[in-house]
N, C-alpha and C positions, 0 to 999 in steps of 0.2 A: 599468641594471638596473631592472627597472618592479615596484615593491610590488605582493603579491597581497593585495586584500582581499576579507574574506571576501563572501558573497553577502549580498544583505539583501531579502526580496519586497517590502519596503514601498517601498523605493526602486525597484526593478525586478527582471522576473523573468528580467534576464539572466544567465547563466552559471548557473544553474538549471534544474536534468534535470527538470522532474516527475515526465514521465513514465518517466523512467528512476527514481527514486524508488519512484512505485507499483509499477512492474513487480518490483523485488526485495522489498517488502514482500507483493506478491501470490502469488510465488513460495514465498514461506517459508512463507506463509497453506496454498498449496496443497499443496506438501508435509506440512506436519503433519496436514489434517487429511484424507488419502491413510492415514494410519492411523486404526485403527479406535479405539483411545483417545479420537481427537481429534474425530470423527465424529460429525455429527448432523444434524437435519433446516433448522438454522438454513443451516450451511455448505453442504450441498447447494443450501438458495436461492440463497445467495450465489454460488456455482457457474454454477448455472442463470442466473443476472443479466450473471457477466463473461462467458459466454458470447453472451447478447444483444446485449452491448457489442461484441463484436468485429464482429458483423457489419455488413458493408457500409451505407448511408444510413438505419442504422437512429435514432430518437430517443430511446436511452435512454442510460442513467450510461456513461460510461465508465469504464476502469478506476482512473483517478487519483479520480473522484468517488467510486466503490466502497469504494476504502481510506480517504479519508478521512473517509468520511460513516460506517466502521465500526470507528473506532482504535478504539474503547472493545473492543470484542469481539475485534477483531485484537489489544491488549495484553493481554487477559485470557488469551490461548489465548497468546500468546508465552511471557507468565506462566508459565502451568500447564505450557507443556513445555520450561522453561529453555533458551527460545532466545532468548539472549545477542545476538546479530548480528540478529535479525529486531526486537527491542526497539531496536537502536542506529538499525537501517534506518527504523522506524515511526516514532523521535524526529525524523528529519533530513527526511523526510517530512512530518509537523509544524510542524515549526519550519519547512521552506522552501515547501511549497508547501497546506497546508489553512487 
């Protein structure tokens, strides 16, 4: 039977989703702010940005640099709309891949 340990990025970034990381922390990002509570001219950028990122040989952020270069604001709005699971997703996020 082979011990599972945990990941560690300093050691290496194997068995590390990142990108599967960002993708559920950008998901929860993009639902909340889908309400107009949560809505503003900031997250429209930010909108406007993952969508640059997706496309094709383009040189800009992707979307793993997106979330992390915006936990501050991504925990704030997690914060303010008691998402529990999007705060747990943006820690592991954190901790394993920014």
């Amino acid at each position: 039977m082979t011990a599972t340990r945990p990941s560690d990025r300093y050691s290496s970034f194997s068995g590390i989703d990142c990108e599967g990381n960002a993708k559920v922390v950008v998901e929860h990002v993009l639902a909340l702010i889908a309400q107009p509570a949560y809505a503003n001219c900031f997250w429209d950028r930010f909108v406007l940005r993952l969508a640059e990122a997706g496309k094709l040989g383009a040189r800009k952020a992707d979307e793993l640099c997106l979330a992390c270069s915006h936990t501050y604001y991504i925990e704030e709005l997690f914060e303010s709309a008691g998402d529990a699971v999007g705060l747990a997703a943006l820690a592991r996020l954190e901790d394993e891949c920014c």
